[in-house]
N, C-alpha and C positions, 0 to 999 in steps of 0.2 A: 271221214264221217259221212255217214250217207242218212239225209233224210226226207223224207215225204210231207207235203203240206195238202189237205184237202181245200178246195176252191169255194167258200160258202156259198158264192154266185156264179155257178159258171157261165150266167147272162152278161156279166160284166168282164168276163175276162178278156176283153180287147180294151178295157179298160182302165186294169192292173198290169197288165202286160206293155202297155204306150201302145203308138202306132208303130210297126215296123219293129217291135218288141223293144222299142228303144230302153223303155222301165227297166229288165231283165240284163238290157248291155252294162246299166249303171251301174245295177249288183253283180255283175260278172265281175266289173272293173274295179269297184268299191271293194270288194272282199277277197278276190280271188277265186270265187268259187264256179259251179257249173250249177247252171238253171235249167232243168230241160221238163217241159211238158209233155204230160202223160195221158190224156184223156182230161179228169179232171181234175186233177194234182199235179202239184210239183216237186219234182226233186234236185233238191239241192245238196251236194257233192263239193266239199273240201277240206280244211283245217278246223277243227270241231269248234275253235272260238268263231271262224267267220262263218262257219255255217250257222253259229247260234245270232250271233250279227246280223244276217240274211233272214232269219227266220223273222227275228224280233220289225225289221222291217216290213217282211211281208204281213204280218199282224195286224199292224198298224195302219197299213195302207187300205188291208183288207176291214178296218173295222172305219174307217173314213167312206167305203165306199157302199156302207148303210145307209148313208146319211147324204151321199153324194152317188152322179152315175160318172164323174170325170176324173183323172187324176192329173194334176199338171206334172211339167218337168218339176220346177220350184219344191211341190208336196214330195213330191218321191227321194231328192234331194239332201232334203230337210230333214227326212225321216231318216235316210241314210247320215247323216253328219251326225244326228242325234245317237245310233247305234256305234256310231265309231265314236263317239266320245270325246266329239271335240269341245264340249263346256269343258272340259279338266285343261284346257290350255289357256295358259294367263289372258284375260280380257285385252291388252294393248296388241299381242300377236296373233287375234283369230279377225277375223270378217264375216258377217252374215254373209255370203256368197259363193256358190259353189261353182266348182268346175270338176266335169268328168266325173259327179256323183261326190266330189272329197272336197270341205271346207277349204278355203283358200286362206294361209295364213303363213307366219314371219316363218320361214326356216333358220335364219341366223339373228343373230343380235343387231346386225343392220338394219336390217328388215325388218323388224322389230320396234326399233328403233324411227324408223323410218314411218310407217304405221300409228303411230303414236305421233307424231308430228302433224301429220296428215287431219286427227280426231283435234290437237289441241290448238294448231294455229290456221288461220285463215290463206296462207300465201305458204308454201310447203315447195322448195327447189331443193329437188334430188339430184345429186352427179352422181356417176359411176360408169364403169366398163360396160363392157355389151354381156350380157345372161346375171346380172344382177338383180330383175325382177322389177328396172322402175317403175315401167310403165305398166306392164302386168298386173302388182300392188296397186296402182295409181286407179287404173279400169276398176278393179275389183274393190275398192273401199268407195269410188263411185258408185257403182253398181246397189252396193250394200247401202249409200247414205239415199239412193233413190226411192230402193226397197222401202226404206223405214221410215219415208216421206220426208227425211231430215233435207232432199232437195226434189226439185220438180223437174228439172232439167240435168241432161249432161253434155255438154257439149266438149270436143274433142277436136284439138285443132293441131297441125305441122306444117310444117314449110315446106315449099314442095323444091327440096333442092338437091338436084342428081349428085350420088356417090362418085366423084371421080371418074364420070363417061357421061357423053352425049347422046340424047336418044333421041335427039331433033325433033320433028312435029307429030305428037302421036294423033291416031286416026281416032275418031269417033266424038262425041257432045263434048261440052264442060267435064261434066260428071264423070266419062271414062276418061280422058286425059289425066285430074287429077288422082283418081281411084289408085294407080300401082303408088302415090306417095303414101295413102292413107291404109292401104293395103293393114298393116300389123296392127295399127287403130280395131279394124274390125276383127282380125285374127281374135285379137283379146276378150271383144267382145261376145263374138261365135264362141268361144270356152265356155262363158260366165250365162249365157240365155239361149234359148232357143233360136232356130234363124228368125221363126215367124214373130217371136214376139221382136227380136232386133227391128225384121223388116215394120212391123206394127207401131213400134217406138219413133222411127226415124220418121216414117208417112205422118203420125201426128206431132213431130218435132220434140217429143220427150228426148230422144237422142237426136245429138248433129255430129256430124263427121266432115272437117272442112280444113281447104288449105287456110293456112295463114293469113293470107292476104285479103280476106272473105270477114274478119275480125272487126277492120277499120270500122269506125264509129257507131257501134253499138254497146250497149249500156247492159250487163249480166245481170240480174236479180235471182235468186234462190237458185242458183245452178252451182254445180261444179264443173271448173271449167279445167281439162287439162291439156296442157300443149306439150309433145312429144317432139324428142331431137330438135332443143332450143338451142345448142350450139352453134346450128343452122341459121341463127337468126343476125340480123344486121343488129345494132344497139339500136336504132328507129324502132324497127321492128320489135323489140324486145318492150320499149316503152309503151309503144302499141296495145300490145298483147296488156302489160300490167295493169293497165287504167281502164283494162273491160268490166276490171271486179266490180259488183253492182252488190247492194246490201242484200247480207242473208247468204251469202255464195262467199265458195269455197276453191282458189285456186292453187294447180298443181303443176310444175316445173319441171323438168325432168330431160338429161341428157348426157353428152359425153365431151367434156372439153378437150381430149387425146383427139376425136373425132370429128372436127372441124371441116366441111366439103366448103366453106366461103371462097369465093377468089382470094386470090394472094392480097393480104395487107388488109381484106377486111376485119376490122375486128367482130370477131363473136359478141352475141349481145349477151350469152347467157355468161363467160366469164366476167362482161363490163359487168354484169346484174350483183353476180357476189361479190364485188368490190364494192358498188353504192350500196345495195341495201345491207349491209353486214352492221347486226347489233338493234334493229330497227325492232321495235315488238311487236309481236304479232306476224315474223316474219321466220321462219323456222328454215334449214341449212344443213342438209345432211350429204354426207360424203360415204356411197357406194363402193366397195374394194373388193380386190380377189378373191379376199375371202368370203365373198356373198356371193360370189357366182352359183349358178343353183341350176347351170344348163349341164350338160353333157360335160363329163371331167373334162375333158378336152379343150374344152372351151380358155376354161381354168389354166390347162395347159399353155393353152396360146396366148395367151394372153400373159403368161409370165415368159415365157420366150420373147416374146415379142418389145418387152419392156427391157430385159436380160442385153438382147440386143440395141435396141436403141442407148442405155447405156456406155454401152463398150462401143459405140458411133461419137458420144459425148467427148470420150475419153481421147480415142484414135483424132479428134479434129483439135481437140485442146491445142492452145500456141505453146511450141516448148520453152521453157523457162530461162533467157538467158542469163550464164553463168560467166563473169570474167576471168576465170582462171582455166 
């Protein structure tokens, strides 16, 4: 389907369009469809319901910008999630927050799951494999409880402790040294907002991005607070982190107990965590699986190989059973 939209403003149209036509990338990618300007019209070019998707968006956007000369990321967003229909998905597996123009919300029953622990309890530890979505879900239910003032802050914390290799002294301030730990911290971030408002966020401390060790004694009030790959953590450390929670604030856990970088013998603080607080209330426990992988099949794949095998390692080292006969 091919259709034509006239431009009521064509004074505004760097204004409907984003900078760098960014608005236009989000409906490309939102619907499938093809946006191409004409003079003073647009044509939009694809599958007749997402062209009508696209249309209904550009309407709206166009009838905002009567009243307004700017369009942010957020509006254009919004107005996209609203054309795709995401109030029709159960309230516990959607998020006010978008990424890449499409509402961010549960793909599986985990997740889902998981989502709903997050809105009902205060202290919410997520385990799971790697492409489960912890910390991604974790960023983006922040994100949304920032949005809707349900918190003032976010602060985002990890341990800055190297995967299985030494990368000895790296060059440059504080800030670049720890940055390739916090690296996926802001990945998530950059999804869910513009960079400028991230960079906006972080200069007035609405957002923090910080190693672990940076936590020690201070006191969280109305923030949610998430700390990323807590396997990582010594049990010190883990206590650490627990007793930041300050009234009003909402903290989030999340990691892989398979994935452990501690030196030998240390224990993880985040398996000591689900052994003491287990049954506590107000203390919610959710367990990520294969089946919520949501990255690349492959992922999925590897990850069941790699279990398949470990296995059949269990089996081959077992002591054989001695029989006297």
């Amino acid at each position: 389907m091919n259709l034509s939209i006239t431009l009521e403003q064509p004074s505004k149209k760097l204004a409907l369009f984003g900078s760098a036509d960014r608005h236009l990338r989000l409906l490309r990618d939102a619907f499938g469809v093809q946006v191409v300007n004409r003079e003073d019209e647009l044509r939009v070019a694809g599958e007749t319901d997402q062209v009508a998707k696209a249309a209904k968006v550009l309407d709206q956007l166009q009838r905002k910008l009567r009243k307004q000369d700017w369009l942010t990321t957020q509006e254009v967003e919004q107005a996209i999630g609203l054309a795709s229909g995401i109030d029709q998905a159960p309230a516990g597996e959607r998020i006010e927050t978008f990424a890449k123009g499409q509402a961010v919300k549960a793909k599986t029953q985990g997740q889902a799951k998981y989502l709903a622990a997050i809105g009902e309890n205060d202290l919410t530890i997520c385990c799971g494999p790697a492409g489960t979505g912890k910390t991604y879900l974790a960023v983006a239910a922040a994100a949304s409880m920032l949005k809707r003032g349900q918190a003032k802050r976010l602060l985002l914390a990890r341990p800055a402790v190297e995967a299985g290799e030494r990368l000895g002294f790296l060059p440059g301030d504080l800030q670049a040294k720890v940055n390739p730990y916090l690296r996926p911290l802001f990945d998530a971030l950059n999804d869910m907002m513009d960079f400028e408002q991230v960079k906006r966020f972080m200069m007035n401390d609405v957002i923090e991005v910080v190693p672990l060790a940076f936590m020690r004694g201070r006191t969280l009030n109305d923030s949610v607070i998430i700390l990323d790959e807590a396997q990582n953590t010594t049990v010190s450390q883990m206590l650490m982190f627990l007793t930041r929670l300050g009234q009003g604030s909402k903290m989030i856990v999340t990691g892989d107990v398979t994935q452990v970088d501690l030196p030998p013998g240390t224990p993880s603080g985040l398996a000591d965590a689900l052994l003491k607080l287990k049954g506590i209330k107000g203390i919610a426990t959710v367990t990520l699986d294969k089946a919520d992988i949501v990255r690349h099949q492959l992922v999925q794949d590897i990850v069941l190989a790699y279990e398949k095998k470990s296995q059949e390692a269990d089996v081959d080292e077992a002591p054989a059973v001695f029989r006297p006969w």
